[in-house]
Every structure is written in C-alpha cells, then in structure tokens.
FITI-481767 format. One record per residue: residue number from 1; residue in three letters; x, y, z of N, C-alpha, C, O, CB in turn. Coordinates in pm, whole numbers, always signed. Glycine has a CB too. Example, Ala and Ser with C-alpha at 12.3 -4.5 7.8 and 13.67 -1.06 7.14 Angstrom:
<atoms>
1; Ala; +1319; -569; +780; +1230; -450; +780; +1320; -330; +780; +1424; -332; +846; +1131; -447; +905 $
2; Ser; +1285; -225; +708; +1367; -106; +714; +1290; +3; +787; +1341; +114; +804; +1408; -60; +572 $
</atoms>
This chain:
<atoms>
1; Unk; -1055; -758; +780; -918; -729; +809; -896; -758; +956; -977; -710; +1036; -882; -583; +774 $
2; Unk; -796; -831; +1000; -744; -906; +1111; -726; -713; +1189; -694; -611; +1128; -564; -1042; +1066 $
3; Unk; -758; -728; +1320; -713; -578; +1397; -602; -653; +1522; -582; -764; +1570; -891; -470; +1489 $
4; Unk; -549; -519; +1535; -440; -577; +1606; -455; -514; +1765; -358; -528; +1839; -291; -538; +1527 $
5; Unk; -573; -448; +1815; -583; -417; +1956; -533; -271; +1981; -551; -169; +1915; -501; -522; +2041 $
6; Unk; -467; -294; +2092; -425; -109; +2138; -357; -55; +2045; -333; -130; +1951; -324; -74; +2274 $
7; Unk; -313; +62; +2036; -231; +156; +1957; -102; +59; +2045; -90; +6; +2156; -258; +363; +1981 $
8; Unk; -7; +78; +1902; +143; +6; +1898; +252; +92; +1831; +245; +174; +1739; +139; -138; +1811 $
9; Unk; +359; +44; +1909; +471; +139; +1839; +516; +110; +1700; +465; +22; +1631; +599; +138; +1919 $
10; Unk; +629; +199; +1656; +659; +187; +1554; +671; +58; +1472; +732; -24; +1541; +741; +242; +1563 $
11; Unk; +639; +8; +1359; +641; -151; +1319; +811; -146; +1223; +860; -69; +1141; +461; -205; +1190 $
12; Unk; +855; -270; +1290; +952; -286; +1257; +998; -323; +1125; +1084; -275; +1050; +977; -343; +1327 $
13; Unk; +904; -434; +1114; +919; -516; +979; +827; -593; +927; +748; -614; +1020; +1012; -598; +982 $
14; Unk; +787; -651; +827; +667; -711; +778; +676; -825; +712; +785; -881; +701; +604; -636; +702 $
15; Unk; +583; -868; +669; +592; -1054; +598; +661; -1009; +440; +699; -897; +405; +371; -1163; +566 $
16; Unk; +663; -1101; +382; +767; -1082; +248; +630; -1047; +98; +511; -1053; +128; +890; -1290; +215 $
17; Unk; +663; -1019; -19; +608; -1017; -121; +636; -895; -180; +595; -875; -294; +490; -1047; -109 $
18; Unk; +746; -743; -79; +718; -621; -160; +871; -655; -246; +942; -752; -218; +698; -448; -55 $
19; Unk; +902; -557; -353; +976; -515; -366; +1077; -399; -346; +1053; -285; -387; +950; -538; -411 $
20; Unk; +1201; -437; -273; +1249; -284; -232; +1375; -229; -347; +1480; -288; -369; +1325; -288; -50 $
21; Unk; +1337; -125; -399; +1440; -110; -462; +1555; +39; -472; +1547; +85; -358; +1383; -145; -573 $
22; Unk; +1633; +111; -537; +1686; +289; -511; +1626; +317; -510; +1599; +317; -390; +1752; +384; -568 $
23; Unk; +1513; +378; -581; +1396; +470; -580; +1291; +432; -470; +1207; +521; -450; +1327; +469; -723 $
24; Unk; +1277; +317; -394; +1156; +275; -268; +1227; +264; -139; +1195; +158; -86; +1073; +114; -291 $
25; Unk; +1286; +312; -87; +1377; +269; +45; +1320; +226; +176; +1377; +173; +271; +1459; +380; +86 $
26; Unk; +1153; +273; +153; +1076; +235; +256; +998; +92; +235; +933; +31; +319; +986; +346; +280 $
27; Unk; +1019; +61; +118; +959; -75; +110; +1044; -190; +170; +1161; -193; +208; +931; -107; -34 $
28; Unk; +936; -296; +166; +999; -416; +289; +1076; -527; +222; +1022; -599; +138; +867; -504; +382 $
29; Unk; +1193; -540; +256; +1248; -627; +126; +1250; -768; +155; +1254; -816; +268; +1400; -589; +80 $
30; Unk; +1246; -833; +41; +1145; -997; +15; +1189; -1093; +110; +1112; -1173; +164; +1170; -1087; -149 $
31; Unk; +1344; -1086; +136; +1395; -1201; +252; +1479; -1108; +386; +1596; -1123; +418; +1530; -1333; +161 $
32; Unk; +1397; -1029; +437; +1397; -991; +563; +1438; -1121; +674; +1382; -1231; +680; +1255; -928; +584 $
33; Unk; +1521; -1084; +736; +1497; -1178; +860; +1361; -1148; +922; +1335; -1219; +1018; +1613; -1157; +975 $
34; Unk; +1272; -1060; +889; +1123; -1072; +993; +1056; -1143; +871; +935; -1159; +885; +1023; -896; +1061 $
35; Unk; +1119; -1197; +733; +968; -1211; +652; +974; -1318; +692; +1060; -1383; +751; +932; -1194; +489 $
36; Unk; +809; -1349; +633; +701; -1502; +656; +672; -1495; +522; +668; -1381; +476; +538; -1505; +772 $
37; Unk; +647; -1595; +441; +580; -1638; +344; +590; -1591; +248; +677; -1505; +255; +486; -1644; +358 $
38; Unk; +527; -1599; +105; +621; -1527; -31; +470; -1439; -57; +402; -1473; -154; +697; -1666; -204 $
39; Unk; +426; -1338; +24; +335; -1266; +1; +189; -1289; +11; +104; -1200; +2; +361; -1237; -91 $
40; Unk; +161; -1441; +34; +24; -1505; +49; -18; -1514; +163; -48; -1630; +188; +11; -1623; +5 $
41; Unk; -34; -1445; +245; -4; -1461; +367; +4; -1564; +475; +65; -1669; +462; -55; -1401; +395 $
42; Unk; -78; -1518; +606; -89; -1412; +659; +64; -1319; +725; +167; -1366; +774; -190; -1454; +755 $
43; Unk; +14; -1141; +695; +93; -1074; +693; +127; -1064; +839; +44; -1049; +928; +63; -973; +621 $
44; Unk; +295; -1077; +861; +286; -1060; +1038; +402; -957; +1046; +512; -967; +993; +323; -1225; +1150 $
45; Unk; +348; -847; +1132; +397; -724; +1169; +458; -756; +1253; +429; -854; +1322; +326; -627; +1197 $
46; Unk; +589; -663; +1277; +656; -726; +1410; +725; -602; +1435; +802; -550; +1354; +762; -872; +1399 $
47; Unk; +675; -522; +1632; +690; -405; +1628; +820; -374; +1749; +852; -448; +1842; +545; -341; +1645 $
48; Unk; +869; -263; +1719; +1020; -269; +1825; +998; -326; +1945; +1075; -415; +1982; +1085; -122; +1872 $
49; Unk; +894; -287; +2022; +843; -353; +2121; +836; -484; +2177; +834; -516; +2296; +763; -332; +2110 $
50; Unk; +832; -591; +2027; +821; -705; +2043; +722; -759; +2009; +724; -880; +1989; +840; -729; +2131 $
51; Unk; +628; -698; +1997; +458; -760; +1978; +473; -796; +1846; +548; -732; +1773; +310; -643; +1999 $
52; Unk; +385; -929; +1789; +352; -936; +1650; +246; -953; +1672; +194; -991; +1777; +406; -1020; +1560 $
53; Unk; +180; -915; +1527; +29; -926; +1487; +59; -944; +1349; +140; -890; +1274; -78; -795; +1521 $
54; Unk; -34; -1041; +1331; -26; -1164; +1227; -232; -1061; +1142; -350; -1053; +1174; -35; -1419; +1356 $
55; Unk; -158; -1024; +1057; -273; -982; +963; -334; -1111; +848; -267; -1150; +753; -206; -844; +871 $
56; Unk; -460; -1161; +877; -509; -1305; +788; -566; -1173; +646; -600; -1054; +646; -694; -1447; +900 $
57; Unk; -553; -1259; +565; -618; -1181; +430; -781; -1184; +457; -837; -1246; +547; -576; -1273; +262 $
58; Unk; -839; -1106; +362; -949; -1064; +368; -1065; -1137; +290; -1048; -1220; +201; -932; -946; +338 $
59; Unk; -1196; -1087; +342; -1279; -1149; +261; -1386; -1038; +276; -1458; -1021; +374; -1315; -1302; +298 $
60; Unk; -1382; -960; +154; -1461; -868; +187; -1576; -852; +60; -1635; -951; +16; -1373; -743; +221 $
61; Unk; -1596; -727; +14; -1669; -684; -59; -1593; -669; -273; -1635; -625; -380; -1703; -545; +42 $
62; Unk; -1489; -724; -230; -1356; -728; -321; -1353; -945; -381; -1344; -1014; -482; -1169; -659; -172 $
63; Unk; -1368; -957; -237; -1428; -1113; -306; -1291; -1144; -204; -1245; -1057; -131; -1431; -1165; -535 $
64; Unk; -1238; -1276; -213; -1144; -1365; -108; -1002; -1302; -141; -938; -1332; -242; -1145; -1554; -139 $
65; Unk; -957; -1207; -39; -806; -1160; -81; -691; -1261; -115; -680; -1344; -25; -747; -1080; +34 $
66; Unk; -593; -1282; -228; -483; -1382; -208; -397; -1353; -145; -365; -1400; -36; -427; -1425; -300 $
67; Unk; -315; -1219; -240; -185; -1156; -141; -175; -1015; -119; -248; -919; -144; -45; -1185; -200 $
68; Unk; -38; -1033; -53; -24; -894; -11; +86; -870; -110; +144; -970; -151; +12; -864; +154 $
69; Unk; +122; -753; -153; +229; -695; -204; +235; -527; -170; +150; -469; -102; +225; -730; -353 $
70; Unk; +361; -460; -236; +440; -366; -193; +389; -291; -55; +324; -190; -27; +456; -277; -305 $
71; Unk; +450; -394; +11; +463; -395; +117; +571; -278; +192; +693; -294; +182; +484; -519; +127 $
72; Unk; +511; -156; +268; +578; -7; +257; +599; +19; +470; +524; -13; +562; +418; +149; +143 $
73; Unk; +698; +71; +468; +682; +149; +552; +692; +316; +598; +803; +370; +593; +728; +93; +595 $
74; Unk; +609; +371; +629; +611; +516; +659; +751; +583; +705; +816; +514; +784; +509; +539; +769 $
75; Unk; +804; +701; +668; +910; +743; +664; +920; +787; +826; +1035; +792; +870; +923; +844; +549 $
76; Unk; +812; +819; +920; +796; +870; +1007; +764; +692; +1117; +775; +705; +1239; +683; +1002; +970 $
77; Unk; +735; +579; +1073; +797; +459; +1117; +703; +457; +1227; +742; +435; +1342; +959; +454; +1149 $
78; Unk; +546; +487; +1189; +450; +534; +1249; +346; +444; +1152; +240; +430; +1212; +447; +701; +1256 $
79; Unk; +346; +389; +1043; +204; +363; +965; +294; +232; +837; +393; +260; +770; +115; +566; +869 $
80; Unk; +238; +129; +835; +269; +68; +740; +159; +46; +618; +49; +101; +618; +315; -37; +795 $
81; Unk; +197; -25; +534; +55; -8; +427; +130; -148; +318; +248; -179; +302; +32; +216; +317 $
82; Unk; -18; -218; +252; +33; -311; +128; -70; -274; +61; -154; -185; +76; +54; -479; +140 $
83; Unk; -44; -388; -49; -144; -370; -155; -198; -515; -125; -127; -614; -105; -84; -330; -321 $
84; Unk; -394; -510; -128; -427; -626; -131; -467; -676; -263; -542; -615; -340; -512; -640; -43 $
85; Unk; -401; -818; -291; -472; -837; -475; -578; -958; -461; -570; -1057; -389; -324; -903; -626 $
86; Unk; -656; -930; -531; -772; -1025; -539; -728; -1102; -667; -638; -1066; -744; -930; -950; -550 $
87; Unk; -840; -1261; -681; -867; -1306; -809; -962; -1162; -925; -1027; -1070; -875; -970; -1461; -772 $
88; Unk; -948; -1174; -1030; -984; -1091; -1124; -986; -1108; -1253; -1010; -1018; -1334; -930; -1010; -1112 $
89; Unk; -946; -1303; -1297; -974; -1339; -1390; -872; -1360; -1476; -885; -1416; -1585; -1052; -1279; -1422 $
90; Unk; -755; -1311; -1423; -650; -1270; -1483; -557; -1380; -1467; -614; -1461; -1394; -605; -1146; -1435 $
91; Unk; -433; -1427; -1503; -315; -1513; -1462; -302; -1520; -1334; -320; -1624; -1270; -193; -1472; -1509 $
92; Unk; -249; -1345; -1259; -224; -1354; -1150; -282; -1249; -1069; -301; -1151; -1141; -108; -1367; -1145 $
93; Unk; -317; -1229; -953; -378; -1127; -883; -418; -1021; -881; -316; -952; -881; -348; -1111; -829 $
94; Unk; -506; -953; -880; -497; -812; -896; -493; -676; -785; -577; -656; -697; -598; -799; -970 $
95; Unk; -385; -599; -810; -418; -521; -666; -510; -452; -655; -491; -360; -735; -333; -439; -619 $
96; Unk; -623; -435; -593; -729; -405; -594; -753; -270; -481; -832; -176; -495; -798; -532; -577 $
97; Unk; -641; -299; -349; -679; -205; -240; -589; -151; -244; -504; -180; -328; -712; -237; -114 $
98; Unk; -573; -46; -151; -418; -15; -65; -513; -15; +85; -624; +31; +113; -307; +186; -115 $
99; Unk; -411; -92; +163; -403; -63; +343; -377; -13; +365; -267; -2; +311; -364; -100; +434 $
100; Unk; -403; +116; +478; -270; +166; +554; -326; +157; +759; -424; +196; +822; -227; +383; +477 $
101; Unk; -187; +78; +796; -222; +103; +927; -148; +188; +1037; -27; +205; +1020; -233; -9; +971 $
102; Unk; -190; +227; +1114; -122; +375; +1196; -129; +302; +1335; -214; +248; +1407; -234; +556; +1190 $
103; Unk; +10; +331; +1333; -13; +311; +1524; -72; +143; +1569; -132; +136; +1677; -176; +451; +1593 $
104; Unk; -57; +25; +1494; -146; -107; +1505; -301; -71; +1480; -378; -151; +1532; -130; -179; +1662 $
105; Unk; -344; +7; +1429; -478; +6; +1360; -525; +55; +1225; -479; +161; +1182; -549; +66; +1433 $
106; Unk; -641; -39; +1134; -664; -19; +990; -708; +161; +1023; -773; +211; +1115; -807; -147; +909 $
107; Unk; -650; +212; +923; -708; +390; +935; -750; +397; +791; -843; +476; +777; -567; +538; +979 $
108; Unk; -701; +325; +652; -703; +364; +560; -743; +260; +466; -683; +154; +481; -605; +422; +549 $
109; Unk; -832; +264; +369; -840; +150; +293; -908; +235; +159; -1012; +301; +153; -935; +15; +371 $
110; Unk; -808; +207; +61; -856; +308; -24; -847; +151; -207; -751; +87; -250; -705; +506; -11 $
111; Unk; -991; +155; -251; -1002; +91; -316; -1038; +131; -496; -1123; +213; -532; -1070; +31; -239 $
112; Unk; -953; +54; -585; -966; +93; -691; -1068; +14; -758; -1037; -102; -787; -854; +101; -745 $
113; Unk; -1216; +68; -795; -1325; +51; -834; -1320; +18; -949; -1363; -91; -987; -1394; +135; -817 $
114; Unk; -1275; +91; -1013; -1287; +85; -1200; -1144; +52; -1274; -1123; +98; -1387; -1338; +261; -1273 $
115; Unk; -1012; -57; -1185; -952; -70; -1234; -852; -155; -1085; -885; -218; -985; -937; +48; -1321 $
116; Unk; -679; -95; -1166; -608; -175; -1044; -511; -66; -991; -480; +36; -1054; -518; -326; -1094 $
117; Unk; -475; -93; -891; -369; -3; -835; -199; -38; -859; -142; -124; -792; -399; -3; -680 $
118; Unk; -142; +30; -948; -36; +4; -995; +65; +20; -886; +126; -85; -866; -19; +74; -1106 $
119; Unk; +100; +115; -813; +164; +170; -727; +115; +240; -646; -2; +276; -644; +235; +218; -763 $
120; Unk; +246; +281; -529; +170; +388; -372; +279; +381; -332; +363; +292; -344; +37; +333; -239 $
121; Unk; +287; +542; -247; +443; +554; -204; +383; +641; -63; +284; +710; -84; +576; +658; -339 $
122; Unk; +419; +640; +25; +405; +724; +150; +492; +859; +128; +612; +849; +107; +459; +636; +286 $
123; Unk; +430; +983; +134; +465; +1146; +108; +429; +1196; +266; +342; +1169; +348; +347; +1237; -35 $
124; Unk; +550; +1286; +259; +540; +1377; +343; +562; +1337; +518; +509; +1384; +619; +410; +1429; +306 $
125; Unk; +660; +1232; +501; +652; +1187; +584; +563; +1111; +667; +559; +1103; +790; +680; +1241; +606 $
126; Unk; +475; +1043; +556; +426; +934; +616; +243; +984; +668; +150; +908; +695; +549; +895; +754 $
127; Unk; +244; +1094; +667; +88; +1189; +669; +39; +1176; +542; -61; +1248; +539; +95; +1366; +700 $
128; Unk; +54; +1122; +435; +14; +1168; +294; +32; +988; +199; +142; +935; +185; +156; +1328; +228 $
129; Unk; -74; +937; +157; -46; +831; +16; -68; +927; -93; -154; +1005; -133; -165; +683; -8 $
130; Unk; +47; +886; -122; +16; +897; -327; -71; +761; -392; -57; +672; -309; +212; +884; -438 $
131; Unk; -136; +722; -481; -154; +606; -562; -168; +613; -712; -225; +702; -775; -261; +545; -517 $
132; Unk; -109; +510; -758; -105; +511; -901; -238; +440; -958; -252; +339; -888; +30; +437; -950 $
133; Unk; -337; +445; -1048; -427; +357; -1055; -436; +337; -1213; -426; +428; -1294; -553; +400; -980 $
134; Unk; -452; +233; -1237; -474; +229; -1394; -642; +161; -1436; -699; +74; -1370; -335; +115; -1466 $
135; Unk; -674; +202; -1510; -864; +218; -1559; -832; +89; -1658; -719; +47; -1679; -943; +416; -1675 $
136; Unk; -929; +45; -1704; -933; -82; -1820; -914; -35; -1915; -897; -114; -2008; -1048; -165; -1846 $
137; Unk; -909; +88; -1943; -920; +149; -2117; -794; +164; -2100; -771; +253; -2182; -1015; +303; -2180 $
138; Unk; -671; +133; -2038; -537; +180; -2014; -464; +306; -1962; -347; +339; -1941; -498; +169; -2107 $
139; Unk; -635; +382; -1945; -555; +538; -1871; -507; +514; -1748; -556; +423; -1681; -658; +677; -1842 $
140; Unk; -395; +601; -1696; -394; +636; -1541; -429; +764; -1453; -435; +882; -1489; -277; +618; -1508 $
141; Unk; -446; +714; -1347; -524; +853; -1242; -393; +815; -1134; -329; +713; -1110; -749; +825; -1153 $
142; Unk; -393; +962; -1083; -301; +941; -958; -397; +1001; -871; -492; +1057; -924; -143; +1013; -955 $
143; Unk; -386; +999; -714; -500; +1016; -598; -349; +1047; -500; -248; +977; -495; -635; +842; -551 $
144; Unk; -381; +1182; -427; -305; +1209; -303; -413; +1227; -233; -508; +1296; -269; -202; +1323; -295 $
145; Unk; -400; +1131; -67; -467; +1101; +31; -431; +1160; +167; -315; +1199; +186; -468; +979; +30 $
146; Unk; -515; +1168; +256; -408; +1188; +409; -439; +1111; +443; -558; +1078; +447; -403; +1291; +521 $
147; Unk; -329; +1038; +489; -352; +864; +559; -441; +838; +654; -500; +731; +663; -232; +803; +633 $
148; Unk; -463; +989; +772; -549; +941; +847; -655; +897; +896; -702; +837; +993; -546; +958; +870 $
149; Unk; -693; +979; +740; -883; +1033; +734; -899; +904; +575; -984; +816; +569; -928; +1309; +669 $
150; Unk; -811; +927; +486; -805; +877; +355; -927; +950; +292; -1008; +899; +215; -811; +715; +347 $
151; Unk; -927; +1075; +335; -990; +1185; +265; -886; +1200; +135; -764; +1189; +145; -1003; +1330; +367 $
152; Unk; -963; +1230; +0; -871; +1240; -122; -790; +1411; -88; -858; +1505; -50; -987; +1230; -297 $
153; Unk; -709; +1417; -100; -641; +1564; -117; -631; +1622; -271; -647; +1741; -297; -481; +1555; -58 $
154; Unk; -604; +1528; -361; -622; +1593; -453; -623; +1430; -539; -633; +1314; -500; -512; +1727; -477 $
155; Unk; -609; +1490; -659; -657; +1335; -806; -522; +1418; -906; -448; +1504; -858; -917; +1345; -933 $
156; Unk; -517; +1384; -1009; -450; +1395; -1146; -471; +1312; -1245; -451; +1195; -1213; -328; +1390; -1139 $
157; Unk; -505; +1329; -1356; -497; +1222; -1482; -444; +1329; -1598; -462; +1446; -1631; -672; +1136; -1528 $
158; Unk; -364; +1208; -1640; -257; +1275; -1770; -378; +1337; -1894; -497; +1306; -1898; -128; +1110; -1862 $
159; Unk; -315; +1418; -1975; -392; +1397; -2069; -534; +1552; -2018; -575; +1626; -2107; -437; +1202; -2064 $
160; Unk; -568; +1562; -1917; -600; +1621; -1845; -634; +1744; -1886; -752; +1771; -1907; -534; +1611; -1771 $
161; Unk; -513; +1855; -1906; -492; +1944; -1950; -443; +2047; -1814; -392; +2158; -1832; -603; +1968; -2035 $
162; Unk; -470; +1982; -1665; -390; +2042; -1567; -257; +2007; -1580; -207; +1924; -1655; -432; +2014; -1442 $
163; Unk; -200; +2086; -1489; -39; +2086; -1485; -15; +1980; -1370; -82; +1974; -1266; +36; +2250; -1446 $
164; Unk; +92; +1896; -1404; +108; +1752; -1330; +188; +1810; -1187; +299; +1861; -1167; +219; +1617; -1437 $
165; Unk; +98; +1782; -1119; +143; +1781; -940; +281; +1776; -909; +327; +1673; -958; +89; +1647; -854 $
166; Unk; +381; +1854; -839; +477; +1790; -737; +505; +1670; -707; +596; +1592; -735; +456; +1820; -638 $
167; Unk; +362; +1663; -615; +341; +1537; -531; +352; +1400; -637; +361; +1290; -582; +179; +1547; -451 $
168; Unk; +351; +1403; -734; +387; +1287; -826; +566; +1277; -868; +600; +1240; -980; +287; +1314; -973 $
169; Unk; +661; +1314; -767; +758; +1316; -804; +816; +1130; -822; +890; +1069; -900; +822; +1419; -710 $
170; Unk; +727; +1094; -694; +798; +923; -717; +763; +871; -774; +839; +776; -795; +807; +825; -643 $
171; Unk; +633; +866; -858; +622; +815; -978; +678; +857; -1133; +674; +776; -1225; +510; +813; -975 $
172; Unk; +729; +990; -1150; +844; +1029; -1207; +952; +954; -1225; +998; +935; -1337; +881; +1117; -1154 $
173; Unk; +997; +908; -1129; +1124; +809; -1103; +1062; +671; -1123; +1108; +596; -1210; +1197; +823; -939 $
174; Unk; +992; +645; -1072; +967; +504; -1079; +889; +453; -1224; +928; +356; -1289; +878; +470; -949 $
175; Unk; +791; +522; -1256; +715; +520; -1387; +714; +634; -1452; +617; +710; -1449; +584; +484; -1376 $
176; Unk; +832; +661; -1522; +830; +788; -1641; +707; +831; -1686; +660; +724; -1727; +899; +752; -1774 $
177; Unk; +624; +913; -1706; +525; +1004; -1740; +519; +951; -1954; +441; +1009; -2030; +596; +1206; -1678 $
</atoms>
C-alpha cells in the first residue's frame, strides 16, 4: 500500500468507482470533479490543504489488487476507507479488504479470509467500521471495528440465535435482514 508521509488534514475527495447513494451520503460519488479513473486505479486523495497522494493498488498477500470500490468518507472528515478487490476466478473482482486511512496514514486493513466483503459503512462518527461479509456457503457475518486499532468490537451472524446489534442499523436500510 502506497503511504502518504506526515499526518494530513481532512481528505477532501477521492478517485471514482464508489457508489453514492440516500442511504450512503459519505460515499464518494463516481464523477466527482476530484475523480480519476473508473475505480482501477491509482486512487488519488486530494486533501483541503491541497496535497494529493496518489494511492497505487496493491500486491500483497491477497495476490495483485485490480480496484478500488465503495469508496467512503468518515463523518468526522478525518479517515477515508475503500474496498480492495482482487482476481478470484470470478467474472469480476472480488472485494477482498477494507482500507481505512486516518489522518494520510494506512491504520486499518481488515481482510475477509473465508469469503468477500459485501459492504462497510463508517459508525459513530467515523471511530467505528461496520462490515458486511459473506462466507461461500452464502451465510453472512457482520464485524464492528475501531478504526484505529481495527481491534474487532464485536461480530454478529444471523441465524445465530443472539439478538441483532444496533450497530447494524445501515445495513438494515441498505440490505434488508
């Protein structure tokens, strides 16, 4: 993952590929006057300040990243975050990670092992990921994180027999239960 140097102010705007829609207001929408490219990157941040930093995709332990998608910004305008999708055999990409960066630096990289990451919404003002993850057998798990540490705060899976979290209200809206 490309680093971007000192701590930086708030990020303004980001390269193109998320979808923003009523229910996402923090996501980055596809033809921004700041976007670059249709999600393949490289992702370039561009912060009130003026500075950009141009994020190159990855090549990690996930195999050669293609794109970026839902592409988010923190409600507190302090931490941005995407989804990185790898090849996976499939038609088209799979999201495999979530990013999150604070202040111009990676703090968070939270990866779905045994499946893909459907969704992620920034809670609580921007201290907190939710993620949606879906398993190959078709179940889903949800994971609340604190962005800073990406220590898990808590998990959920339907079916379960616990009582479904609060903190899953935006996936309520966005993906009915």
């Amino acid at each position: 993952m490309g680093l971007a140097g000192p701590a930086c102010p708030a990020p303004a705007i980001a390269s193109a590929g998320a979808m923003a829609g009523p229910d996402d207001p923090y996501a980055v929408p596809p033809h921004s006057r700041f976007a670059r490219g249709g999600g393949s990157g490289p992702l370039v941040i561009r912060y009130r300040g003026g500075k950009t930093v141009r994020v190159q995709l990855d090549l990690d332990e996930q195999g050669q990243q293609l794109a970026f998608s839902q592409i988010r910004i923190a409600p507190n305008r302090h931490s941005i975050g995407w989804l990185a999708s790898y090849g996976c055999g499939q038609a088209r990409p799979c999201p495999l990670a979530l990013v999150v960066w604070h202040q111009g630096r990676p703090v968070l990289r939270f990866v779905a092992h045994h499946g893909v990451i459907e969704s992620w919404q920034f809670l609580a003002g921007g201290r907190q990921v939710a993620v949606q993850t879906r398993q190959p057998d078709g179940g889903t798990r949800y994971w609340l994180l604190a962005t800073a540490s990406g220590l898990a705060i808590a998990d959920w899976q339907p079916g379960s027999g616990a009582r479904r979290p609060a903190w899953l209200a935006f996936f309520t809206r966005a993906h009915p239960p």
